[in-house]
N, C-alpha and C positions, 0 to 999 in steps of 0.2 A: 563116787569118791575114790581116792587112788589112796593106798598107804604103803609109805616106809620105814625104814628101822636105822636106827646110828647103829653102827658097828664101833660107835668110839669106845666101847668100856665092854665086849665082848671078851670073854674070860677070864677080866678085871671087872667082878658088875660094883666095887666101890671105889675104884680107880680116885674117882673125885673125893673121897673123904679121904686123900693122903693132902700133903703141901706136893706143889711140881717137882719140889728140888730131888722128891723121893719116887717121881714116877718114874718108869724102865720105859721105853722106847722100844725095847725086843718085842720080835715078831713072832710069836706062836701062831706060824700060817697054818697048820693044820686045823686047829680051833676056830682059824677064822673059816677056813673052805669049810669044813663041818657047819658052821651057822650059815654060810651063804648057800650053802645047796637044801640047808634045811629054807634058807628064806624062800626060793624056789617054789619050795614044795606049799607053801602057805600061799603062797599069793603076793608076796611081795614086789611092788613095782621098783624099787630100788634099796640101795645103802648105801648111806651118809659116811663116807669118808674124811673124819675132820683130819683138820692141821695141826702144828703146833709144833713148837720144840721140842716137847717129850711126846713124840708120834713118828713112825716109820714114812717116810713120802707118800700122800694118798695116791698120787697118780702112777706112777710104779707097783705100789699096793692092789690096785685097781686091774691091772694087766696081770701080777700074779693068778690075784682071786676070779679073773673073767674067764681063764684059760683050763678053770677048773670047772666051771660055770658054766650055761645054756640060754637061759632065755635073763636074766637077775639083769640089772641097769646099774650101775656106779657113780655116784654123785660126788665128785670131786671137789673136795673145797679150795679155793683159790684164792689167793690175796694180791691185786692190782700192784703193789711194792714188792712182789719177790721177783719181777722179771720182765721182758717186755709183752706187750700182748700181739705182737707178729710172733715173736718165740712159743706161746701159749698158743696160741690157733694149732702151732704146728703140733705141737703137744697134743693135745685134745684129738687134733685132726689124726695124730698116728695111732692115739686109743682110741677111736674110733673105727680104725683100718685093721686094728687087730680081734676088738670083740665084735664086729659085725655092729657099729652102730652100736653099744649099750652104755654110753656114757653120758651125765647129767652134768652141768656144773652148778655149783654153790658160790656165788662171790659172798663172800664175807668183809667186813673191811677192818676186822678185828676190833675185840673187845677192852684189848691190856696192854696201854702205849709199853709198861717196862717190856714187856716179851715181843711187842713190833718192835723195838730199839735193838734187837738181839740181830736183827736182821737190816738193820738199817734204816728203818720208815720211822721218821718222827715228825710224821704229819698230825695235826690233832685230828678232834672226831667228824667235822664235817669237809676238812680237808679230804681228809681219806674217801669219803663219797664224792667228791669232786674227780678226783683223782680216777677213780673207779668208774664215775661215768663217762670220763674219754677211754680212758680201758676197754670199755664194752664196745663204745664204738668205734674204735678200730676193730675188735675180734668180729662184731656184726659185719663191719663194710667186708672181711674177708669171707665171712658165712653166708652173704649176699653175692659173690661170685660175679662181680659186675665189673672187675677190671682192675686194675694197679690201684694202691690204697694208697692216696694222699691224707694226711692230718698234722696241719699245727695249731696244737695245743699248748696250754701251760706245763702237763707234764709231760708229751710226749710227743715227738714229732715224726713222723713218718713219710717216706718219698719214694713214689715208686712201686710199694711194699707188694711181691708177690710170692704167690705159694703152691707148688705142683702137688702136695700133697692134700686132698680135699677131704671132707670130715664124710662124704656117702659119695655115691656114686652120681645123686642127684646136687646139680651143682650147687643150688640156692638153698642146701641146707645144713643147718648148722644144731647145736645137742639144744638140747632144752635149758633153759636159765633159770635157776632159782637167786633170791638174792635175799641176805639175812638181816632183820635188824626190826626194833620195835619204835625209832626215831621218825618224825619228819622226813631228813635226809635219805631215808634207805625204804622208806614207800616213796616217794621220787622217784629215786631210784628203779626202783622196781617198778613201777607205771610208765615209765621211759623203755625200759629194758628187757623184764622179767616175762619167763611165763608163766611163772609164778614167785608170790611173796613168802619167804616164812617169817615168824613172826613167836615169838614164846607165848604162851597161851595165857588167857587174863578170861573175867567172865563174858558169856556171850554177849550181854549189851552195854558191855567194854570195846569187845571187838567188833561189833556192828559201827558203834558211833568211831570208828575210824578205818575204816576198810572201803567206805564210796569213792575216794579217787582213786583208787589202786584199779578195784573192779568196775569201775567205768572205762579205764583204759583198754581193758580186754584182759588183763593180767591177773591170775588167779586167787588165792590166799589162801595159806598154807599154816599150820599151827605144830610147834613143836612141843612136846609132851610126854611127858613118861605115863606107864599107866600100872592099873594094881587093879585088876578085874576078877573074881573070887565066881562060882555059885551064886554063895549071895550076899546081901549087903553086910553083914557081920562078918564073916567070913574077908573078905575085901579089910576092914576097919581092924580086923585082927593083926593083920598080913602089913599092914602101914606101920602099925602100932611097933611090929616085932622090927621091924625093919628100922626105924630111928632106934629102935632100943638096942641095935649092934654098936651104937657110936656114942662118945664123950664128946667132953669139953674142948677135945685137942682139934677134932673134928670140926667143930662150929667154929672155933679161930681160925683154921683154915678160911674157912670162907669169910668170916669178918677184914681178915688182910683181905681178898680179895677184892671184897666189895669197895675196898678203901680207892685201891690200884685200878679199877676198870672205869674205863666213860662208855662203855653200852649202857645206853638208854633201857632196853629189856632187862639184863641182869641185873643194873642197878633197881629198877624199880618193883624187880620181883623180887631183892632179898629188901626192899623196906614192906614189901607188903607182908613177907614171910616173918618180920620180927617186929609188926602192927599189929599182935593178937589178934590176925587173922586167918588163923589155920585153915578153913574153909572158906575158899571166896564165895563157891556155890554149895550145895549140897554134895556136888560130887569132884570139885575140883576144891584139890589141896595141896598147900603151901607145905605142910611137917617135915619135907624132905627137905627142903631148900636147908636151911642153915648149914644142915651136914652136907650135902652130895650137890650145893650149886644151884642158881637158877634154873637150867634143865633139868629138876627133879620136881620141878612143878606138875603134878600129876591129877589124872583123872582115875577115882578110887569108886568102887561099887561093884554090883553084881552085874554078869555078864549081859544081861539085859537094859540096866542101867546106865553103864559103857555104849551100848548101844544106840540108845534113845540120845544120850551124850551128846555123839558123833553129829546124829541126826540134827539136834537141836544146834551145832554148828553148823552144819551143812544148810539151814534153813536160813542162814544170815549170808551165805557168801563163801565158806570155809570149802573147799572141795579137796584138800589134801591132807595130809595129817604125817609125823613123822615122830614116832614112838621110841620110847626106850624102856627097859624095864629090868626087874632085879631077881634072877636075871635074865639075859635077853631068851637066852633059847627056850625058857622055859616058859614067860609070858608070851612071847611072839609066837607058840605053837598053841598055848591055850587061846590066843587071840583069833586063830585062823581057823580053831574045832568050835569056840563056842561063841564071838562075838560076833566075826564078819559076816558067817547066814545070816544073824541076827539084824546086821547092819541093810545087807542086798535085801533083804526082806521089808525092812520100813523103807527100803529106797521105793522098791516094787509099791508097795502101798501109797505110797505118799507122793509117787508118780501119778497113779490112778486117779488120785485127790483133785489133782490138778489137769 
């Protein structure tokens, strides 16, 4: 299993319980190189760089943070609507040239037509994956390095298309592709595309009974999740408990607009399951953050051991990646690295044996 961290709420850990119109966009880079050398030091195969209009450019953000950085990978989120995908190859291709190869992408194809409209895309929700799987395959036919890149499509035409700038030194290769989304459309997507899917996290045989065409294609599957891993299980259930008890009324209306204004299929269907007197989908996967802090505060809550067997009990349907957040990061992400992850390499080792 490989794991990551968002870095989206990194010395903001409730950033999400404001409305947008009050979130800052400033950069406290120190806070951030401080978490990314701490992610280093855990184990961390990457950090999610989201988007958005109240966010600093992640792919700029990403060269800042690598230049302070050693081995950490950068996952940059993209969106098919802000640009062409010859001008992105190039992009990607030069943050690659600068951190030695440590760059991931995330296509996303956004969640919230009003804040795509800020930028011009008023495509709807499966438009937008339309759109994004010619996207891919142009930035592919460039990552593939097999000659002038011809494509007419619907949205994008290209003639000729070449680029002296190559993303390694090896010609035929290009960053690894995550791609986001809990739809139909965006496991397509990702089974076409991906080398791996994320996806917001639901019970395991939630996500079993829809993960066989994704992982049949070769394409991996990915879960994102916040966590709240304690000692032990009380401890865990305390830690949850305090944690919605920081926030009101004004808080959960935040996210009621939200959920009004978004056609993600994931977010939408994890704030009804969050406001289904479902607090618990499983014994260890809990809803209680959602209302306050967003679909991404669907979390997995229990003792370090717990968390552990967790993982595994994903990892035993298809799940091989995992992409965490927590309240807050620096301080779950290093408890995650001293007391869950042996725990995890451990029933890997085991449960290899088994088989």
């Amino acid at each position: 299993m490989r794991f990551h961290w968002s870095l989206s709420q990194v010395g903001d850990p409730f950033r999400r319980a404001a409305a947008t119109r009050d979130m800052s966009g400033r950069i406290d880079l120190q806070c951030k190189i401080d978490f990314c050398q701490r992610a280093e030091q855990c184990g961390i195969d990457s950090v999610l760089m989201a988007i958005g209009f109240t966010r600093p450019d992640p792919m700029l953000l990403s060269v800042a943070l690598g230049k302070e950085t050693n081995t950490l990978k950068f996952m940059v989120a993209c969106r098919a609507g802000l640009l062409s995908p010859t001008m992105f190859v190039q992009q990607i291709n030069t943050v690659s040239s600068l951190l030695n190869g440590r760059v991931h992408i995330n296509m996303v194809c956004g969640h919230t037509p009003g804040e795509l409209r800020y930028y011009g895309d008023f495509l709807d929700h499966d438009a937008r994956y339309e759109r994004t799987d010619e996207f891919l395959t142009v930035c592919r036919s460039f990552w593939a390095d097999a000659g002038d890149v011809d494509f007419d499509g619907t949205y994008y035409q290209i003639k000729g298309g070449r680029l002296h700038t190559r993303f390694s030194p090896d010609p035929a290769r290009g960053p690894e592709v995550y791609v986001g989304g809990n739809s139909g459309p965006a496991a397509a997507l990702a089974a076409k595309h991906a080398h791996c899917w994320w996806r917001l996290a639901e019970p395991p045989v939630r996500v079993a009974a829809s993960v066989g065409v994704v992982l049949d294609s070769g394409c991996e599957v990915g879960l994102l999740v916040s966590l709240i891993a304690r000692p032990t299980h009380e401890e865990a259930r305390r830690a949850a408990s305090a944690l919605i008890g920081k926030f009101g009324d004004d808080a959960r209306e935040v996210h009621r607009r939200f959920a009004r204004g978004s056609d993600s299929v994931g977010f939408v269907s994890t704030y009804e399951a969050a406001t289904a007197d479902q607090e618990w989908l499983t014994p260890y996967l809990w809803t209680g953050a959602v209302p306050f802090l967003g679909a991404p505060a669907i979390a997995l809550v229990g003792s370090n051991e717990e968390i552990a067997q967790a993982l595994l009990d994903y990892n035993r349907i298809g799940v091989t990646q995992f992409l965490f957040t927590g309240w807050p990061d620096l301080d779950e992400m290093t408890s995650f690295s001293r007391h869950v992850l042996p725990r995890v390499r451990e029933l890997e080792g085991r449960d290899g044996d088994e088989h």
